[in-house]
PyMOL commands that place a pseudoatom at each C-alpha (Angstrom):
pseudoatom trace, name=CA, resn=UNK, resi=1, chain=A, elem=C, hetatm=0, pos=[-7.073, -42.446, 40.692]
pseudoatom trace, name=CA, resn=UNK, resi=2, chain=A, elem=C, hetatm=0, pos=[-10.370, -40.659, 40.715]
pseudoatom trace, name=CA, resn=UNK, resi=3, chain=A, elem=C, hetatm=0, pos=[-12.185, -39.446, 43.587]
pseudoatom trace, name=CA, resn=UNK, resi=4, chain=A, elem=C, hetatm=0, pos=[-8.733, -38.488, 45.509]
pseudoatom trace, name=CA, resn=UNK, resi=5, chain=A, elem=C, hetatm=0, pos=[-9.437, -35.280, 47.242]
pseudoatom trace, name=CA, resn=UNK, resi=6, chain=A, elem=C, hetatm=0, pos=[-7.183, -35.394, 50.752]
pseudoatom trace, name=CA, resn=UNK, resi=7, chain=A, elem=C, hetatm=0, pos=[-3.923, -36.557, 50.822]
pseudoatom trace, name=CA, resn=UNK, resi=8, chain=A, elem=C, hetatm=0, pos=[-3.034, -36.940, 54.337]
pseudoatom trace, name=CA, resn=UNK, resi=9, chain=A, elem=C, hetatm=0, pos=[0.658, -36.959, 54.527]
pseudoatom trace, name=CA, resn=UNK, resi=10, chain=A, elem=C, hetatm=0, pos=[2.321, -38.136, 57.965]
pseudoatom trace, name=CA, resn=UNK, resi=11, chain=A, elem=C, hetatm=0, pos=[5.901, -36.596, 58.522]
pseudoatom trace, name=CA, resn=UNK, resi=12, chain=A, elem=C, hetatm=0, pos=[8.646, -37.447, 61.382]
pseudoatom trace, name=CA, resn=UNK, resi=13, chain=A, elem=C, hetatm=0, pos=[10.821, -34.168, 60.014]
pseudoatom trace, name=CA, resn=UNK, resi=14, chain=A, elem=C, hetatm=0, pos=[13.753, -36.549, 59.385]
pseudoatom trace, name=CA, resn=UNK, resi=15, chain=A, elem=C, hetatm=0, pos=[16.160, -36.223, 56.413]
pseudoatom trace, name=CA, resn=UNK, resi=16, chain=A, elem=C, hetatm=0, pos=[13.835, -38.224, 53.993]
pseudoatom trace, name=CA, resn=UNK, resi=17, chain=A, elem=C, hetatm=0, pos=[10.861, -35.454, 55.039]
pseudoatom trace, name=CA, resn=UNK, resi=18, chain=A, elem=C, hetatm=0, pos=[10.879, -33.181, 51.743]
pseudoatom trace, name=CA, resn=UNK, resi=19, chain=A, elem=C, hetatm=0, pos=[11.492, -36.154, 49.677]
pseudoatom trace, name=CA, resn=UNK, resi=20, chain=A, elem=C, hetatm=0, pos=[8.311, -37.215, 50.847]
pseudoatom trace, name=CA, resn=UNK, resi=21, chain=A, elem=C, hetatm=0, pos=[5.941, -33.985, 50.785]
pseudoatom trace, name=CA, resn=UNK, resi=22, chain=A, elem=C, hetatm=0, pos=[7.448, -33.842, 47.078]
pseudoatom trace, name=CA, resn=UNK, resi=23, chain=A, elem=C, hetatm=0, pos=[6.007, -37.284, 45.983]
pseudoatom trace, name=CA, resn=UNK, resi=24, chain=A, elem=C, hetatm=0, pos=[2.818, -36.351, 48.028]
pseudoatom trace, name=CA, resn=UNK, resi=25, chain=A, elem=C, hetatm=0, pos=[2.773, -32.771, 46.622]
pseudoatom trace, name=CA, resn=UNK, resi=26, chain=A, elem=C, hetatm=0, pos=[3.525, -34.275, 43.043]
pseudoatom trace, name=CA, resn=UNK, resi=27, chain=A, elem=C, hetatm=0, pos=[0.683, -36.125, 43.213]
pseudoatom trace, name=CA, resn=UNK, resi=28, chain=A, elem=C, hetatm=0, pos=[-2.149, -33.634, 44.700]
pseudoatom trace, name=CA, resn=UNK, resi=29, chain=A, elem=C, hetatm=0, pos=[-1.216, -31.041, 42.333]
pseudoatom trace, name=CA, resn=UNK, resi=30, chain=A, elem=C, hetatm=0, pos=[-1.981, -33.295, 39.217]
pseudoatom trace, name=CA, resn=UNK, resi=31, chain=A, elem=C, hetatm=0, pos=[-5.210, -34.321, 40.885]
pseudoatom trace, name=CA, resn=UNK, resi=32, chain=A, elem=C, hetatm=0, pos=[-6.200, -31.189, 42.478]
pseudoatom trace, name=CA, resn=UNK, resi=33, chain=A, elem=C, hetatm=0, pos=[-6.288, -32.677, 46.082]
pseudoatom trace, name=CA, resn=UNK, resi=34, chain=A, elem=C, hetatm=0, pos=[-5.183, -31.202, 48.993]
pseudoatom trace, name=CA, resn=UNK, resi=35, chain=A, elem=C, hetatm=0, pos=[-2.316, -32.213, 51.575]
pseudoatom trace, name=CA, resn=UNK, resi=36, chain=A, elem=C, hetatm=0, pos=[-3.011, -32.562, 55.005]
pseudoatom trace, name=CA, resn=UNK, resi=37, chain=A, elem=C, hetatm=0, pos=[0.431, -32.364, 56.592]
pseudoatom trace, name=CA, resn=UNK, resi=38, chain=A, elem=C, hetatm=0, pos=[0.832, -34.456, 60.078]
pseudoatom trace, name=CA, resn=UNK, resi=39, chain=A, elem=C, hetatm=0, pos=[3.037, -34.552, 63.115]
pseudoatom trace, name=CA, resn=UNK, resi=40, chain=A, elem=C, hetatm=0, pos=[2.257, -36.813, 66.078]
pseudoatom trace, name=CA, resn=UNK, resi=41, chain=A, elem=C, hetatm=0, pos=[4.450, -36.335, 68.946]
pseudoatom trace, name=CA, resn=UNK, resi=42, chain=A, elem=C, hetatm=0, pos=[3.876, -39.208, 71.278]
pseudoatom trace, name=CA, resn=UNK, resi=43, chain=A, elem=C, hetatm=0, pos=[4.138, -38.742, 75.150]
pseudoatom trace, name=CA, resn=UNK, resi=44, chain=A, elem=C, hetatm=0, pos=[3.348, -41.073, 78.013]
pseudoatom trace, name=CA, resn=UNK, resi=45, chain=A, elem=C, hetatm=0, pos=[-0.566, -40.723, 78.673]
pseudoatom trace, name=CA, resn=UNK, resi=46, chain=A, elem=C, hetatm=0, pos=[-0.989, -38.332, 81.352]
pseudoatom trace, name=CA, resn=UNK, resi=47, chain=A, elem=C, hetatm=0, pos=[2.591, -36.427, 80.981]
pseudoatom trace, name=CA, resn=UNK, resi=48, chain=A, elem=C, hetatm=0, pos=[1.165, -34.197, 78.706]
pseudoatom trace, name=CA, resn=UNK, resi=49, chain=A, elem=C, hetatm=0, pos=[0.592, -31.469, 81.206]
pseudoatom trace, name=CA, resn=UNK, resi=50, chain=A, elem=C, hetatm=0, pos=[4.183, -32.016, 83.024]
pseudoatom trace, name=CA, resn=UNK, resi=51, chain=A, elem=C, hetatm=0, pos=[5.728, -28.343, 83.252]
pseudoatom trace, name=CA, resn=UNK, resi=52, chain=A, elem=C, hetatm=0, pos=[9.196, -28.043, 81.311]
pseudoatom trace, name=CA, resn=UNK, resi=53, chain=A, elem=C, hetatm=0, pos=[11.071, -25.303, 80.887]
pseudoatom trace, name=CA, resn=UNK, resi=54, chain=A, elem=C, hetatm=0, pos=[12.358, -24.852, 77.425]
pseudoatom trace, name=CA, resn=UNK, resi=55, chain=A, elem=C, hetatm=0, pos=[15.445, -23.711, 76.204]
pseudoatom trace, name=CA, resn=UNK, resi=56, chain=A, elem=C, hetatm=0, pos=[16.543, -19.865, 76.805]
pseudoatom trace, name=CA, resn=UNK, resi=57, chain=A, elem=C, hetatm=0, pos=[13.867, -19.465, 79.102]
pseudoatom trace, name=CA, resn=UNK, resi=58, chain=A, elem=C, hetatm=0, pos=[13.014, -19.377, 82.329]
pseudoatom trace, name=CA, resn=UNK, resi=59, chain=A, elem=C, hetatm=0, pos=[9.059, -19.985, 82.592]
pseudoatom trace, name=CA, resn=UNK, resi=60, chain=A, elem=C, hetatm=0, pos=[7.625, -23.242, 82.347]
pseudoatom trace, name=CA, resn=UNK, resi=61, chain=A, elem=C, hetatm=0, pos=[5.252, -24.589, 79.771]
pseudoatom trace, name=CA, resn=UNK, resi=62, chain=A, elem=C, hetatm=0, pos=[3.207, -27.226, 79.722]
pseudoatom trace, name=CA, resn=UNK, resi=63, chain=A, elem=C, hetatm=0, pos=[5.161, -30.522, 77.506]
pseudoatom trace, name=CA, resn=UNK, resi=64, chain=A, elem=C, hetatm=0, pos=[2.038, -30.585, 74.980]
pseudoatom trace, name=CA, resn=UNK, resi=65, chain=A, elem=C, hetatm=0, pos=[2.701, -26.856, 74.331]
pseudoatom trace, name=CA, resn=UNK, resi=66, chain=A, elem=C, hetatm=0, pos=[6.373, -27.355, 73.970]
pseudoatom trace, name=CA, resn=UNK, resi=67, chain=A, elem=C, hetatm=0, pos=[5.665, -30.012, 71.814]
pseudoatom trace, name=CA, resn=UNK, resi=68, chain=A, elem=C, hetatm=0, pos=[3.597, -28.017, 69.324]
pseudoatom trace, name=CA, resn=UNK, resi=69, chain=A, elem=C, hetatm=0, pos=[5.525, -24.842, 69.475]
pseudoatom trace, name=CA, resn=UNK, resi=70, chain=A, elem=C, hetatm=0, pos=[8.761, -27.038, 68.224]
pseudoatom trace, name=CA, resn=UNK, resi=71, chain=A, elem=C, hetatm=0, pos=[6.364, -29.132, 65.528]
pseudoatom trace, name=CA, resn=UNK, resi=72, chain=A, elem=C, hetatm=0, pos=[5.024, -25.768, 64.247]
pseudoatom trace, name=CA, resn=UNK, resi=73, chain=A, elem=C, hetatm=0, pos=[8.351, -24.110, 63.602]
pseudoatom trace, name=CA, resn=UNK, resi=74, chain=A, elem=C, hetatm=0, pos=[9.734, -27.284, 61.664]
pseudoatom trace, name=CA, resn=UNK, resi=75, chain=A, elem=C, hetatm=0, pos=[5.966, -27.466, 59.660]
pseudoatom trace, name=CA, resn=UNK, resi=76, chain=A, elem=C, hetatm=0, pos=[6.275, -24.464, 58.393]
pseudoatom trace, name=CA, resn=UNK, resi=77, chain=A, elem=C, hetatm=0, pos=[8.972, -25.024, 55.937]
pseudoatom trace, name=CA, resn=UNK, resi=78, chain=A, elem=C, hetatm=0, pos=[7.131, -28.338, 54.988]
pseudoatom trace, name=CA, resn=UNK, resi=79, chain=A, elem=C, hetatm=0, pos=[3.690, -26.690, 54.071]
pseudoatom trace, name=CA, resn=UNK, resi=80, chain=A, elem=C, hetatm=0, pos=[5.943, -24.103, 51.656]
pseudoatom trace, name=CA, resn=UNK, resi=81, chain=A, elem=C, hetatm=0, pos=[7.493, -27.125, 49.711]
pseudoatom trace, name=CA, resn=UNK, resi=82, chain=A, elem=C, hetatm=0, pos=[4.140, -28.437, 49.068]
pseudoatom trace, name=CA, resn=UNK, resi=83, chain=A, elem=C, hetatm=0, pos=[2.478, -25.464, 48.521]
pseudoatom trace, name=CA, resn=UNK, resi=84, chain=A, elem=C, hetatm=0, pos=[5.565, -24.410, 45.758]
pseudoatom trace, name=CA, resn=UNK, resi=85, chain=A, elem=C, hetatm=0, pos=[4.819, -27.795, 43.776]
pseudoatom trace, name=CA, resn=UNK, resi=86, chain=A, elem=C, hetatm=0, pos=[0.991, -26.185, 43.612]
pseudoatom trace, name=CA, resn=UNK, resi=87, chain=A, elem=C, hetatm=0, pos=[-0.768, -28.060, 46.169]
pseudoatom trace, name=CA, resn=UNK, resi=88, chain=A, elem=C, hetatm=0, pos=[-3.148, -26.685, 48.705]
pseudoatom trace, name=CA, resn=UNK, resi=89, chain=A, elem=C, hetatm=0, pos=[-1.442, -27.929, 51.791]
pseudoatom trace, name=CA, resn=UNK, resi=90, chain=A, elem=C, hetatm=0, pos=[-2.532, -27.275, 55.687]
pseudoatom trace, name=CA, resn=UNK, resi=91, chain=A, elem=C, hetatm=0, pos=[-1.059, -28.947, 59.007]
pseudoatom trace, name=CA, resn=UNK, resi=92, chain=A, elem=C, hetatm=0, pos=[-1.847, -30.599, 61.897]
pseudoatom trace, name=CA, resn=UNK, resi=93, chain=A, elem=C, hetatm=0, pos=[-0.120, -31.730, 64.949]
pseudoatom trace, name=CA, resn=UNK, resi=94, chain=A, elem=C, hetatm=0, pos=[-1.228, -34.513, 67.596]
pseudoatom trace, name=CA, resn=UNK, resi=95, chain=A, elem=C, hetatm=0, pos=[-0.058, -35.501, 70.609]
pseudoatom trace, name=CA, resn=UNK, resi=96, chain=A, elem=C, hetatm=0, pos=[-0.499, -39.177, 71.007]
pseudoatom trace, name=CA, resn=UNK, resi=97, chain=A, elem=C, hetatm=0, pos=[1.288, -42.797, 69.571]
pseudoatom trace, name=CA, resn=UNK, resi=98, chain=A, elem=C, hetatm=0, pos=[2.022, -41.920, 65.781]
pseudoatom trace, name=CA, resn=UNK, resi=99, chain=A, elem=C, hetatm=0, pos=[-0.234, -45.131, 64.521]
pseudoatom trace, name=CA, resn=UNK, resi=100, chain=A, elem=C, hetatm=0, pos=[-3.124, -44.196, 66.190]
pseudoatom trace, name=CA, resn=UNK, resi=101, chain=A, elem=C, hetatm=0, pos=[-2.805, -40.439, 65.303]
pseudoatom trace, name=CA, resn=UNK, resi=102, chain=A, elem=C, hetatm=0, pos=[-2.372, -40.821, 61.879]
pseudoatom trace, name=CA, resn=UNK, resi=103, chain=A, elem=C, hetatm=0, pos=[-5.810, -43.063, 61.836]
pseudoatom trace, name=CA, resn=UNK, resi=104, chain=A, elem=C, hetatm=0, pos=[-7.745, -40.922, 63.791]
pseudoatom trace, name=CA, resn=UNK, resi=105, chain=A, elem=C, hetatm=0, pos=[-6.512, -37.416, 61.473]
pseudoatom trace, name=CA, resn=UNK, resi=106, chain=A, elem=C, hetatm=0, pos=[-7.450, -40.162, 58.711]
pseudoatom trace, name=CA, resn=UNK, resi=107, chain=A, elem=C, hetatm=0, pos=[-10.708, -40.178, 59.626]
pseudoatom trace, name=CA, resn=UNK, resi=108, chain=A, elem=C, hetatm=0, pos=[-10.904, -36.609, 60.883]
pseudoatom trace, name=CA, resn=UNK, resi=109, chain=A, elem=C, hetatm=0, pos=[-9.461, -34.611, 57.569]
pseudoatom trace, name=CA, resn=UNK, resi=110, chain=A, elem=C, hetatm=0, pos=[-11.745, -37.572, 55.584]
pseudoatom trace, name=CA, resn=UNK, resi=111, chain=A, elem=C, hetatm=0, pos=[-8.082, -38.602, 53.870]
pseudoatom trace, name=CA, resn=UNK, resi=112, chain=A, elem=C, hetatm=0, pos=[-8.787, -40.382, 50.424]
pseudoatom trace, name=CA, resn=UNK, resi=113, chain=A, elem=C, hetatm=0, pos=[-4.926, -41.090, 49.948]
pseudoatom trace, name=CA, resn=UNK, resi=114, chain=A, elem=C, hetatm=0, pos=[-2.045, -41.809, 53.194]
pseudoatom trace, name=CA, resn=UNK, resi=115, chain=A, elem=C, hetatm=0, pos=[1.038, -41.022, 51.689]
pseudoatom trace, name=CA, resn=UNK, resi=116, chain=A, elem=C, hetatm=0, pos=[3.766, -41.615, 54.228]
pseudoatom trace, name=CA, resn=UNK, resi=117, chain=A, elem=C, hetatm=0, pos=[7.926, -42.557, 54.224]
pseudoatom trace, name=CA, resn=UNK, resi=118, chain=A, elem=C, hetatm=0, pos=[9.193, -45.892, 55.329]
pseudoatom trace, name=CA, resn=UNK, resi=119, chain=A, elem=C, hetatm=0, pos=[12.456, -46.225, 56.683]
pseudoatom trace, name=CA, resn=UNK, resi=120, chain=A, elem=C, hetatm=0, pos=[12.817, -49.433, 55.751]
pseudoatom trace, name=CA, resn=UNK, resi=121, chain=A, elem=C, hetatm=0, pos=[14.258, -50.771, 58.891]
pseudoatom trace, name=CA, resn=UNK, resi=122, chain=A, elem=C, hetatm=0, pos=[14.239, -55.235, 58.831]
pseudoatom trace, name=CA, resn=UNK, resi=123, chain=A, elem=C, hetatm=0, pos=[14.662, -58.307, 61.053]
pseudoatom trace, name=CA, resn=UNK, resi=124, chain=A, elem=C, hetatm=0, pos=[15.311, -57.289, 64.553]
pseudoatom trace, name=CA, resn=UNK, resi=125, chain=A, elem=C, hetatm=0, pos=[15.482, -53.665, 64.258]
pseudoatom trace, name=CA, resn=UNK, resi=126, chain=A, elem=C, hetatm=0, pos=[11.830, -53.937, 62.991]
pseudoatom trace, name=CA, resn=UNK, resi=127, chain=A, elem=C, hetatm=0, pos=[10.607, -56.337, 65.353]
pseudoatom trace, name=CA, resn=UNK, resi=128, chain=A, elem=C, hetatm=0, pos=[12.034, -53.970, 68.606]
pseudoatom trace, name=CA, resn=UNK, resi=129, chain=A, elem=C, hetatm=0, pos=[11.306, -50.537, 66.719]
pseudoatom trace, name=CA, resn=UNK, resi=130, chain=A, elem=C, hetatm=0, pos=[8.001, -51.690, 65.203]
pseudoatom trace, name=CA, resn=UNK, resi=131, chain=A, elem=C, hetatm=0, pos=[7.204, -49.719, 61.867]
pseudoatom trace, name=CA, resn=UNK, resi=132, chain=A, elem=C, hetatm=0, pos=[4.701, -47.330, 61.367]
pseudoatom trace, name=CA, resn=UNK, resi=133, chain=A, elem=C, hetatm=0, pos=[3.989, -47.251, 57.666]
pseudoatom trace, name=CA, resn=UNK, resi=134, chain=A, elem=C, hetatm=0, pos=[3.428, -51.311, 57.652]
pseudoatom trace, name=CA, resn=UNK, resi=135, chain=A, elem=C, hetatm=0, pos=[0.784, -51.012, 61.019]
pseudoatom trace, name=CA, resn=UNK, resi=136, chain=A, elem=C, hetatm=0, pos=[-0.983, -48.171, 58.979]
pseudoatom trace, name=CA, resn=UNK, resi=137, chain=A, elem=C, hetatm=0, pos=[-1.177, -50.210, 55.914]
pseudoatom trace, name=CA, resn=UNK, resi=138, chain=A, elem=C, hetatm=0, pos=[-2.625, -52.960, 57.852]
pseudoatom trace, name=CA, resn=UNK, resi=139, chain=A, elem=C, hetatm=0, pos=[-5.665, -50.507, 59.624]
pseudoatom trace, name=CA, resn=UNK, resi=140, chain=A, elem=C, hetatm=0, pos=[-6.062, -47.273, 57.451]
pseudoatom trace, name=CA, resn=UNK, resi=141, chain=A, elem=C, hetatm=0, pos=[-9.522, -47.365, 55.539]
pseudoatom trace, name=CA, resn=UNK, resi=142, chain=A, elem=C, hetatm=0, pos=[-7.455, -45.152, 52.719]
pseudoatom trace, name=CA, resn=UNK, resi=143, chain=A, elem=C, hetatm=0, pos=[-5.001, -46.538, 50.371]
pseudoatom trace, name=CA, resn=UNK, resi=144, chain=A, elem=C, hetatm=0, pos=[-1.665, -46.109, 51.587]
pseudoatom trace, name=CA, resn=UNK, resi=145, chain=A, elem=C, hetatm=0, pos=[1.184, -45.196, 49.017]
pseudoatom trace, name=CA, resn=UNK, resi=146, chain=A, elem=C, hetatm=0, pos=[4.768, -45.686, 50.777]
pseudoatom trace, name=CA, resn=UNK, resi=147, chain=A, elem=C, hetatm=0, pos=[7.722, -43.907, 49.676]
pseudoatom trace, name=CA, resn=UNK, resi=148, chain=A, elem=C, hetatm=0, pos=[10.665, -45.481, 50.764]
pseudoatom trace, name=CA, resn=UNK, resi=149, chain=A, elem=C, hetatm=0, pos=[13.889, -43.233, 51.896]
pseudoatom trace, name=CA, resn=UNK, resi=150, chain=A, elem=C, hetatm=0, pos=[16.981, -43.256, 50.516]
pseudoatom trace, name=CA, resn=UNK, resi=151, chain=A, elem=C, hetatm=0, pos=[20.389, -42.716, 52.021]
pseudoatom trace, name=CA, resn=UNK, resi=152, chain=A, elem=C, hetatm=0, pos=[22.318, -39.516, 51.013]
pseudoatom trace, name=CA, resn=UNK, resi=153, chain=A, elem=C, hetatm=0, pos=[25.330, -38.286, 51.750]
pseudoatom trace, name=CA, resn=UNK, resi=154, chain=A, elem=C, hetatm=0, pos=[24.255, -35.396, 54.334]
pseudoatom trace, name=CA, resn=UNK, resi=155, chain=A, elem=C, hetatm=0, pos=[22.640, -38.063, 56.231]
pseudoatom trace, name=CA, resn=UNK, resi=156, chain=A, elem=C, hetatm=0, pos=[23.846, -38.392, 59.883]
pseudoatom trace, name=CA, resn=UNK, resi=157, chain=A, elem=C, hetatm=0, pos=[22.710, -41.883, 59.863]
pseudoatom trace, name=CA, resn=UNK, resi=158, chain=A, elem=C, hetatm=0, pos=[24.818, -45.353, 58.859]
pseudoatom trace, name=CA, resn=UNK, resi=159, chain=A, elem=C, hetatm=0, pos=[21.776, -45.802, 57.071]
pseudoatom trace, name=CA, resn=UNK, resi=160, chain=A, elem=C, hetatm=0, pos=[18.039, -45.591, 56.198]
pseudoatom trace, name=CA, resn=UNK, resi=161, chain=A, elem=C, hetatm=0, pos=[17.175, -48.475, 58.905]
pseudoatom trace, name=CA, resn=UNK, resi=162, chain=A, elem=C, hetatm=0, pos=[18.870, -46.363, 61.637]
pseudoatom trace, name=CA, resn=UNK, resi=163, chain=A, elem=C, hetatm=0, pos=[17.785, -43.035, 61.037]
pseudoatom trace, name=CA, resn=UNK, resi=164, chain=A, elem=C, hetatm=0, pos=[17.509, -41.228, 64.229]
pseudoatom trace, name=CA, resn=UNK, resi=165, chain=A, elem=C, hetatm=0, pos=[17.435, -37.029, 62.201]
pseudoatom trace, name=CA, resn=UNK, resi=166, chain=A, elem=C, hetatm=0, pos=[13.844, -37.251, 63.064]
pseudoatom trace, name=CA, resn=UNK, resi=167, chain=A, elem=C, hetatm=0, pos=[14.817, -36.268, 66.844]
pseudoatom trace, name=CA, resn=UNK, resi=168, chain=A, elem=C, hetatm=0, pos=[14.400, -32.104, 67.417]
pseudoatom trace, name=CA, resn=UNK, resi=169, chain=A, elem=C, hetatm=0, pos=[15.358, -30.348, 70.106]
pseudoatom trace, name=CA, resn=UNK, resi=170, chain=A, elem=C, hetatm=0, pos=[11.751, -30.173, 72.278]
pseudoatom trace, name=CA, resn=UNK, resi=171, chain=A, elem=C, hetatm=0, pos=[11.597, -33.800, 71.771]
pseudoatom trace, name=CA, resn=UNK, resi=172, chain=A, elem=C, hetatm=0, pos=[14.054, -34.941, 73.546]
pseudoatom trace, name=CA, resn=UNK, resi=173, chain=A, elem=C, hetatm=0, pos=[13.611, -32.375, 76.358]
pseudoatom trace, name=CA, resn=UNK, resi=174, chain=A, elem=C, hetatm=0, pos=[10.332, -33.854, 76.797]
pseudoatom trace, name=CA, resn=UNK, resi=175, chain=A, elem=C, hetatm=0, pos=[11.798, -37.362, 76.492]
pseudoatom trace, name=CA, resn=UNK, resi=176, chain=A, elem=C, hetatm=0, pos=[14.764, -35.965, 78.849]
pseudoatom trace, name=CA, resn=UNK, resi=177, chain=A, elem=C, hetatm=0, pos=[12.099, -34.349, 81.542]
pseudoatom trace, name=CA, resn=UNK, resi=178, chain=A, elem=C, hetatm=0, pos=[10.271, -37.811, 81.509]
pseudoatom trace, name=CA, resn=UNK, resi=179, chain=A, elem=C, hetatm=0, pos=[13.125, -39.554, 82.729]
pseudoatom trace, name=CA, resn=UNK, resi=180, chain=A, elem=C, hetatm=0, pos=[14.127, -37.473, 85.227]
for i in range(1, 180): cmd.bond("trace and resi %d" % i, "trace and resi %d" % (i + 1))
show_as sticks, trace
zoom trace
């Protein structure tokens, strides 16, 4: 695995998250890469300047800026983990379909590696849902390594395939303002 110098590293900030900047982490620090964690937050087109007003307050924002504000807050404790298993770790958030972000910050952060969680989710759930890691596997230009999630205990979810802890609070305002 020579000639690995970005690891980009798409994250949803469900329960399976650290598990995943871990692996990623792991693997930088024994390689001395970097990790580019990302976020993509995907909105209608056009809705990304929609005023909401966020929680506790009383002044609207524009949805892209609530967006970010929420994905920064939850990044932060992300970059640490990496960062305390001695990688060089930096963020990004995008607004946009999660596919197409993470292939565009592919080509943006020059990504050697696309380490990303799967879900695991199969037959019908799949085929409604879609599934992110397989559509990035098909189109990335990097090697993709998948680490698949796990059920645990403190999960809120049945299971892996249903896992919904990915949802934060600006989220699903945004989704909530959207729909009226």
């Amino acid at each position: 695995m020579t000639g690995i110098h970005t690891i980009l590293v798409p994250i949803d900030f469900s329960d399976c998250t650290a598990g995943v900047v871990e692996q990623a982490a792991h693997l930088a620090a024994g390689l001395g890469a970097e990790v580019t964690l990302l976020h993509a937050a995907a909105v209608p087109p056009g809705t990304e300047d929609t005023q909401i007003i966020p929680a506790g307050s009383d002044q609207p924002v524009p949805m892209k800026q609530h967006l970010r504000r929420g994905a920064e807050e939850r990044m932060v404790r992300y970059v640490e983990l990496s960062r305390s298993r001695g990688a060089a770790t930096n963020s990004v958030f995008a607004l946009g379909h999660p596919v197409e972000s993470i292939l565009s910050v592919e080509k943006e952060v020059g990504a050697d590696l696309i380490v990303m969680g799967t879900h695991g989710r199969t037959g019908l759930r799949r085929l409604l849902l879609g599934s992110v890691a397989e559509r990035v596997l098909r189109s990335a230009d990097a090697p993709v390594m998948t680490v698949r999630s796990r059920w645990h205990d403190r999960c809120q979810a049945a299971s892996c395939a249903v896992c919904t802890s990915h949802r934060y609070p600006e989220l699903d305002a945004a989704r909530a303002e959207l729909d009226g």
